[in-house]
C-alpha positions as CSV (number, residue, x, y, z in Angstrom):
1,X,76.9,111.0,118.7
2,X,79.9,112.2,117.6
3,X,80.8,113.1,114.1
4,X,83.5,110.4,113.6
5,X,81.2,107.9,115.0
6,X,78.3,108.6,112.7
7,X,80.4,108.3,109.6
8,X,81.6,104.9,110.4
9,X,78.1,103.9,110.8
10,X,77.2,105.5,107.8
11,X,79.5,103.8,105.9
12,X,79.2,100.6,107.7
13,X,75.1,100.6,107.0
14,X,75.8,101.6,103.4
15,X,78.5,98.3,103.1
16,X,75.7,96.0,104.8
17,X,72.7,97.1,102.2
18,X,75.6,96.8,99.3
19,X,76.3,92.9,100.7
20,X,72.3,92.3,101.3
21,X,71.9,93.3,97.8
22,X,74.5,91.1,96.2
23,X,73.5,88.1,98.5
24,X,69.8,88.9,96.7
25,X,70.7,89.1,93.5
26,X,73.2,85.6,93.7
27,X,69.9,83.7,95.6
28,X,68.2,84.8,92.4
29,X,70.4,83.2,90.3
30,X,70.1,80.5,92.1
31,X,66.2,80.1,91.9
32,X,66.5,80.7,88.3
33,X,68.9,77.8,88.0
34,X,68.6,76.1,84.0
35,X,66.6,78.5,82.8
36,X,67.5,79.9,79.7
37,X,68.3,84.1,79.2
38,X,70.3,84.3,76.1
39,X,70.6,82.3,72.7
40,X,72.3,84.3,70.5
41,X,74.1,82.3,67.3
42,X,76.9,84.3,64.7
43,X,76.6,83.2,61.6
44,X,79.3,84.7,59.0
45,X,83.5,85.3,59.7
46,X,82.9,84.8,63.5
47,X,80.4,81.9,63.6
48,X,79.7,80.9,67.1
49,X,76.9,79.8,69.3
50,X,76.3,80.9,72.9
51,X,73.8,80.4,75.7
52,X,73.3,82.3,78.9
53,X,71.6,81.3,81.5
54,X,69.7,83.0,84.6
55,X,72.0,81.5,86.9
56,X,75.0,82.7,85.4
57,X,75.7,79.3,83.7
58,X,77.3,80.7,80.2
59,X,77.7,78.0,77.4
60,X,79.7,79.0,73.9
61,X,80.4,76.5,71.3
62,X,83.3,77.4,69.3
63,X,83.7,77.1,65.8
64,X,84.8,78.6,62.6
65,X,88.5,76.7,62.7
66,X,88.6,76.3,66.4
67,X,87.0,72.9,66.3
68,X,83.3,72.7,65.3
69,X,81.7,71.0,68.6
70,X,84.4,72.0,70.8
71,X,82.5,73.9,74.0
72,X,83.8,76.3,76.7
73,X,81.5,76.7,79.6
74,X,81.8,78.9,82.7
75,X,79.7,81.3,84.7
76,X,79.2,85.3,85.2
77,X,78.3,87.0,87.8
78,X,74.9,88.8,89.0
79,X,76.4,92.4,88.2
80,X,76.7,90.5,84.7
81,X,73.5,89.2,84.5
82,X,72.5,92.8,85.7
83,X,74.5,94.1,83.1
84,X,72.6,92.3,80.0
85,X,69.5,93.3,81.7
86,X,70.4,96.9,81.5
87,X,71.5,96.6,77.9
88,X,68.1,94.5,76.6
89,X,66.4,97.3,78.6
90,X,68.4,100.2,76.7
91,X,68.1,98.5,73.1
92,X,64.0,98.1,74.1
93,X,64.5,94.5,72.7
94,X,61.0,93.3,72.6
95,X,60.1,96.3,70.3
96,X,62.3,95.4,67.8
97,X,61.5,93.4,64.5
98,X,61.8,89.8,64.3
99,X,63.6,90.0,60.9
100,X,65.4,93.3,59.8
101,X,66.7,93.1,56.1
102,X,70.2,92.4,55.2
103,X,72.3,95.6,54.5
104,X,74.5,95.7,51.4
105,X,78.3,93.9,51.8
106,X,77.6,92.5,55.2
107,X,78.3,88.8,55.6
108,X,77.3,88.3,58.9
109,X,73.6,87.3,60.5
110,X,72.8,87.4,64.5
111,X,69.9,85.0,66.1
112,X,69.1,86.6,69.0
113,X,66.6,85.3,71.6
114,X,65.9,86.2,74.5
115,X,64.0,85.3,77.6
116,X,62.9,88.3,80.6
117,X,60.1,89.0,82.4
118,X,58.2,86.1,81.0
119,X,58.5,87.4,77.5
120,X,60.3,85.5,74.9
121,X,61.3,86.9,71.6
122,X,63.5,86.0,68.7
123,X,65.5,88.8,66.9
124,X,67.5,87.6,63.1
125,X,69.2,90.6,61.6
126,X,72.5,91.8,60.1
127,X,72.8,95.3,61.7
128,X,70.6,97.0,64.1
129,X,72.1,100.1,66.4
130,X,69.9,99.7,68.4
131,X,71.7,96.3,69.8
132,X,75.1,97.9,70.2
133,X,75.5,97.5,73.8
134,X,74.3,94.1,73.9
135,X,76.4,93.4,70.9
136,X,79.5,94.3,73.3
137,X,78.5,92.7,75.8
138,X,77.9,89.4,73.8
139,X,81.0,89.5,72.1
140,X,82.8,89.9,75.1
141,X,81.5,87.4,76.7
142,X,82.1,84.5,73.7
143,X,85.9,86.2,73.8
144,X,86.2,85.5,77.3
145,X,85.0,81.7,76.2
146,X,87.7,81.3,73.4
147,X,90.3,82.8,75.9
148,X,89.6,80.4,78.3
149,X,89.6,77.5,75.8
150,X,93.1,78.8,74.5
151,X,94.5,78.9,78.2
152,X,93.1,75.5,79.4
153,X,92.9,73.1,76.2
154,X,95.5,74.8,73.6
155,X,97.8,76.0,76.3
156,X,98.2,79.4,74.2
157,X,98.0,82.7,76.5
158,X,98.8,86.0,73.8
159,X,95.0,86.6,73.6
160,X,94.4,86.6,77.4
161,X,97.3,89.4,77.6
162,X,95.3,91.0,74.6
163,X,92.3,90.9,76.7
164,X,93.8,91.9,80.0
165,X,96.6,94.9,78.6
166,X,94.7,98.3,78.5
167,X,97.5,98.6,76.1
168,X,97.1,96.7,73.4
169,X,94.4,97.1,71.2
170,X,92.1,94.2,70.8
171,X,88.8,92.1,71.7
172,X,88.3,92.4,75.8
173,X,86.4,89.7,77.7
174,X,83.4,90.5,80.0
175,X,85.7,89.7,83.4
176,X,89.2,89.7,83.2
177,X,90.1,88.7,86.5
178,X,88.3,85.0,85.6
179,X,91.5,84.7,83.5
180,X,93.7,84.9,86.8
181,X,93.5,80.9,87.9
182,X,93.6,79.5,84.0
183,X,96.9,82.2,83.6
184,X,98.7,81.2,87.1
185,X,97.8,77.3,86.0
186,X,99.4,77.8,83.0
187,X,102.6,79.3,84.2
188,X,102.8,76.3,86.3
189,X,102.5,73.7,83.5
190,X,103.5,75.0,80.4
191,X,106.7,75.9,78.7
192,X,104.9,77.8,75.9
193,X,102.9,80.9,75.9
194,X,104.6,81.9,79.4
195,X,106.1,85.3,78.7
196,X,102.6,86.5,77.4
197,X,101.2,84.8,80.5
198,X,103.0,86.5,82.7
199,X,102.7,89.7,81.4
200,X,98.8,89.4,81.5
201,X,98.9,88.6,85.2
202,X,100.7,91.4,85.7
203,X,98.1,93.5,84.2
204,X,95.5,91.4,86.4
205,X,97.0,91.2,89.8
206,X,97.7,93.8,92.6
207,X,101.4,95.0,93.1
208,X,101.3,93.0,96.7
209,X,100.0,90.1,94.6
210,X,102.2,90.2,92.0
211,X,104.5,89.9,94.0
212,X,103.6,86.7,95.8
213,X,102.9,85.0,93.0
214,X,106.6,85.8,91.5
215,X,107.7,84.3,94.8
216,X,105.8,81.2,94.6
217,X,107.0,80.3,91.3
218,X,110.6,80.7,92.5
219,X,110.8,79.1,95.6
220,X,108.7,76.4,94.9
221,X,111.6,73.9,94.5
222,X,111.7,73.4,90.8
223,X,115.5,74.9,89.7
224,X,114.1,74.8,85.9
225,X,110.9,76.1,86.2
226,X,112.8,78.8,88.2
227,X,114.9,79.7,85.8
228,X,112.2,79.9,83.0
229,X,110.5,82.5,85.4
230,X,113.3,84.5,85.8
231,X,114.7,84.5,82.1
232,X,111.3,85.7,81.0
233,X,110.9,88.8,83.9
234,X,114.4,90.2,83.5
235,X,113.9,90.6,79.7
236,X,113.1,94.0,78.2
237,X,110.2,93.2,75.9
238,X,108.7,91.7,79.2
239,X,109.4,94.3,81.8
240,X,108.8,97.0,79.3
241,X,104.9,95.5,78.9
242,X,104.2,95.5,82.4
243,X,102.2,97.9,84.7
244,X,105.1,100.1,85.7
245,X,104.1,100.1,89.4
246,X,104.9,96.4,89.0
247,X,108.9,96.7,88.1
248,X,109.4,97.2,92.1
249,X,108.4,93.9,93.2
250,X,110.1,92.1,90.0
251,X,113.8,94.1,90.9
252,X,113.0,92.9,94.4
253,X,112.6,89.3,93.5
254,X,115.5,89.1,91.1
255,X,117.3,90.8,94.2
256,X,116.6,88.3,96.7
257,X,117.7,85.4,93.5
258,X,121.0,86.8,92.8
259,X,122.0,87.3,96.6
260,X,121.0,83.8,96.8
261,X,122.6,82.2,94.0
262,X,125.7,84.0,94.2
263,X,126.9,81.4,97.1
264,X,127.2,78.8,94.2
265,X,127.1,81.0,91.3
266,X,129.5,78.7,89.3
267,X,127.7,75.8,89.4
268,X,124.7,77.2,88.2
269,X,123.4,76.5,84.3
270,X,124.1,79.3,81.4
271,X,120.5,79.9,81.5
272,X,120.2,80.9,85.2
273,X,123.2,83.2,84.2
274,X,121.8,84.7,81.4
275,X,118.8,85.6,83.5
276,X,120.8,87.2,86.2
277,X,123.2,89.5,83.9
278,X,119.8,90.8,82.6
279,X,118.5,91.3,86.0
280,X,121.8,93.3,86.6
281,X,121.2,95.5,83.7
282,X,117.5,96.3,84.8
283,X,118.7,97.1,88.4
284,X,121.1,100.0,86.4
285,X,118.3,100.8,84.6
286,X,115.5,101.4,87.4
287,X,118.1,102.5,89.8
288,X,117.3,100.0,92.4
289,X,119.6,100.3,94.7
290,X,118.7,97.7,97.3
291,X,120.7,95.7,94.5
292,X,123.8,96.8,95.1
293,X,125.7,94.9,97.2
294,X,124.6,92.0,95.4
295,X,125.6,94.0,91.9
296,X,129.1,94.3,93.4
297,X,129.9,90.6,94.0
298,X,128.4,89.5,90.6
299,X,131.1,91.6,89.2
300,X,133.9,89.0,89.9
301,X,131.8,86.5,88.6
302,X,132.2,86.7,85.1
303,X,132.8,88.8,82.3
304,X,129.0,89.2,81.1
305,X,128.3,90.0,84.8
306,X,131.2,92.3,85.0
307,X,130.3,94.4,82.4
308,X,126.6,94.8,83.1
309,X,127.0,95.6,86.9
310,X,130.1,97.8,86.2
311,X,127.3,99.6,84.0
312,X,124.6,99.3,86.3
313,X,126.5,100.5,89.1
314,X,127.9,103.6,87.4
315,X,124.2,104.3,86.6
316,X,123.3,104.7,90.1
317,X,125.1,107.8,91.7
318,X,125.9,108.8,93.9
319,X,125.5,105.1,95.7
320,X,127.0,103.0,93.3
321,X,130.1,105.3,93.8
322,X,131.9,103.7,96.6
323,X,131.4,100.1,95.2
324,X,132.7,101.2,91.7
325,X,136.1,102.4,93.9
326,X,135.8,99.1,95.8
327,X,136.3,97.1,92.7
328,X,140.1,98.6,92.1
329,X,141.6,97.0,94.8
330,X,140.0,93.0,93.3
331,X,142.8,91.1,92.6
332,X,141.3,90.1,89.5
333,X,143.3,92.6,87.1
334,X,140.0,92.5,84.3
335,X,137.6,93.6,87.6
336,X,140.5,96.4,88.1
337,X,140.1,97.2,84.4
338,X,137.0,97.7,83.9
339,X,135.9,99.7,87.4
340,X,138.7,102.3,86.4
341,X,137.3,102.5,82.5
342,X,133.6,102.9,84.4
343,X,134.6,105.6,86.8
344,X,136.4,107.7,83.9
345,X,132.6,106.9,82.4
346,X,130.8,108.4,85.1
347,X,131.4,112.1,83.9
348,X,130.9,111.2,80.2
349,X,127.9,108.6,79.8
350,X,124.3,110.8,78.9
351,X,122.5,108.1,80.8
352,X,124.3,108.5,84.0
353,X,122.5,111.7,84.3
354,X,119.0,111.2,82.8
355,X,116.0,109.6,83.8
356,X,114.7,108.7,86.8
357,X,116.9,108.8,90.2
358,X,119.4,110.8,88.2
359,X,121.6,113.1,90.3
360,X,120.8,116.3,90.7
361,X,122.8,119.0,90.2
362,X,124.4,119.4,94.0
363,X,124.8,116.0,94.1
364,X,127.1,116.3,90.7
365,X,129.1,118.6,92.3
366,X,129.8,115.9,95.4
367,X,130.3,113.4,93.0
368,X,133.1,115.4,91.2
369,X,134.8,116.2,94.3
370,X,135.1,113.1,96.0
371,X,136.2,111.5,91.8
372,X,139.1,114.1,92.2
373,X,139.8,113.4,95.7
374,X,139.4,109.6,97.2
375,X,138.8,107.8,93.8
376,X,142.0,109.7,92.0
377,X,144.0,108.8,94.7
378,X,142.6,105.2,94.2
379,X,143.4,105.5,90.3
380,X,146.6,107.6,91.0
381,X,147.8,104.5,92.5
382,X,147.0,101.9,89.7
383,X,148.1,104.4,87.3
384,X,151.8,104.3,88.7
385,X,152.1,100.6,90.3
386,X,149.3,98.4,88.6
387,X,151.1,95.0,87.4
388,X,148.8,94.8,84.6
389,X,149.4,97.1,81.8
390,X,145.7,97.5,80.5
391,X,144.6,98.5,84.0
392,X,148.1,101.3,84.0
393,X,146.3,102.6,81.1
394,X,142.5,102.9,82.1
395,X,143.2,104.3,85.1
396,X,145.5,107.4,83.3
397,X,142.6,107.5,81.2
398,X,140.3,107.9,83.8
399,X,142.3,110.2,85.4
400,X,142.1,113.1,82.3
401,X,138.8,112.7,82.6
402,X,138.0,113.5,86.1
403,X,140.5,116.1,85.4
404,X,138.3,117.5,82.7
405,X,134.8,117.0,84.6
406,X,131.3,116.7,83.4
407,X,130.8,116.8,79.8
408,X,128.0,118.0,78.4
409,X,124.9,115.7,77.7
410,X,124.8,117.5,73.4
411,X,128.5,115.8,73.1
């Protein structure tokens, strides 16, 4: 047998015991169905009640201002159920005391019972070390049930981006991914909570599935709810909260948007225009330059749009060059304007030349030359013949300025 061969078999074997062993562990659970694993009742500034049961079934009643009687049920999974087993088995839970004294300016009090191996033991106490792994992995698992009442009943979504951000510092739920379908229900429905919601998708979903679901929720043939999707993913706080492997597939989406909106760009609400100035600056910003063309026409459209893809485009050299020099010849005299300002820019703006995608130091050199050759003559021309006198005196401006060449970045 040859080598290649072997390993696939190998690995194929070792996949088909993994699967065996999973479909063993979830026909357990299913023989074990309504019997009871966990009680465990918080009693102090976290009051709560929780059951767990063989099966999976997990049932937590919140209180303690959430609604006394109000109760979130779901199920884990058997790696879960695995998971509690390991920790009662670490903390060695049927060797512990049934009542261990209350330590000194602690409020709180845990019942703990437990069911396993046909033992059954209750556990009351205020601190014990020895419980610290089951501890997390209880806690986790009521956050997970207060999360999940906040996303279905309360419509409220900042605690399941809390729970799903490796960034942000807070309480963590036992499975994140059994946020997804609450999340991607609530970004359907609600207007609240949905830049939080988004961002905690983000967090949860692949890059290929990120983008999918982007493209779902703005093609799905409601114009508002399209434009609530993409005023919240062009915005800073939100990009900037985001895995960053995910800012591809939200440029590429605001792309394919402003290609297609530009055919009727006028008739289109403030809002959706808001949205797509701010998708202009972040295409400037990450360099994307599958935008451009797009970036190019949105700079007749309006003076917001103007400004941020003159600005975007001059950020993305040496291929934003050639539309920047495009824009002279629009017979709009403000679009004339402001390309000639933007190109005089080029040699002076720090941000031109840092980050990401920034040219390199050949590619500055090309850049100069082709400023003092095709573009001046561009500018040359404006600066002797324009009808407009603002766009006379931007493009002499300009002109010192390629003149001068780069200035340094400590200016």
């Amino acid at each position: 047998m040859n080598k290649p061969l072997a390993v696939a078999l190998t690995l194929g074997c070792i996949a088909l015991g993994s699967l065996r062993a999973q479909e063993a562990r979830e026909q357990k659970l299913a023989e074990t169905k309504g019997q009871e694993f966990i009680h465990y009742r918080a009693l102090g500034d976290r009051s709560c009640e929780m059951t767990i049961g063989r099966d999976g079934a997990v049932a937590v009643l919140l209180g303690d201002g959430r609604g006394a009687g109000q109760q979130e049920s779901f199920r884990i999974s058997a790696d879960e159920i695995a998971a509690f087993d390991a920790a009662v088995a670490v903390a060695d839970f049927f060797s512990l005391p049934e009542q261990s004294p209350r330590r000194k300016g602690l409020h709180y009090q845990g019942h703990l019972r437990i069911t396993s191996q046909g033992k059954t033991k209750s556990v009351v106490y205020s601190h014990l070390p020895q419980l610290g792994v089951l501890e997390n992995l209880l806690w986790k698992t009521i956050h997970q049930g207060v999360v999940l009442h906040e996303l279905r009943v309360e419509k409220k979504s900042y605690n399941a981006l809390c729970a799903a951000s490796p960034h942000l510092v807070a309480q963590k739920v036992l499975n994140p991914q059994a946020l997804v379908e609450p999340l991607r229900a609530l970004v359907a429905d609600a207007r609240e909570g949905l830049t939080s919601a988004l961002e905690a998708l983000a967090w949860l979903l692949t890059e290929d599935q990120w983008l999918g679901f982007l493209w779902s929720q703005t093609t799905a043939g409601n114009p508002e709810r399209t434009t609530r999707v993409l005023r919240v993913i062009s915005d800073h706080p939100f990009y900037a909260n985001i895995p960053k492997t995910h800012l591809r597939p939200v440029c590429v989406l605001l792309t394919q948007q402003l290609r297609a909106d530009l055919v009727e760009y006028a008739a289109l609400p403030r809002e959706r225009h808001m949205a797509h100035q701010r998708a202009i600056s972040l295409f400037g910003e990450q360099r994307h330059e599958d935008a451009i063309p797009a970036i190019a026409k949105a700079a007749v459209c309006g003076y917001l749009e103007r400004s941020a893809a003159v600005q975007a485009l001059y950020r993305m050299l040496p291929a934003g060059l050639e539309p920047l020099e495009g824009l002279l010849d629009n017979p709009d005299y403000e679009v004339r304007r402001s390309a000639a300002v933007a190109l005089g820019d080029l040699l002076y703006v720090p941000a031109v030349r840092t980050g990401p995608g920034a040219p390199m130091k050949e590619q500055q050199d090309t850049i100069l030359e082709r400023l003092r050759t095709t573009t001046a003559a561009k500018l040359r021309k404006l600066a002797e013949g324009d009808k407009a006198f603002a766009v006379r005196e931007a493009a002499k401006e300009s002109l010192e300025r390629i003149e001068k060449g780069w200035t340094k970045l400590d200016n």
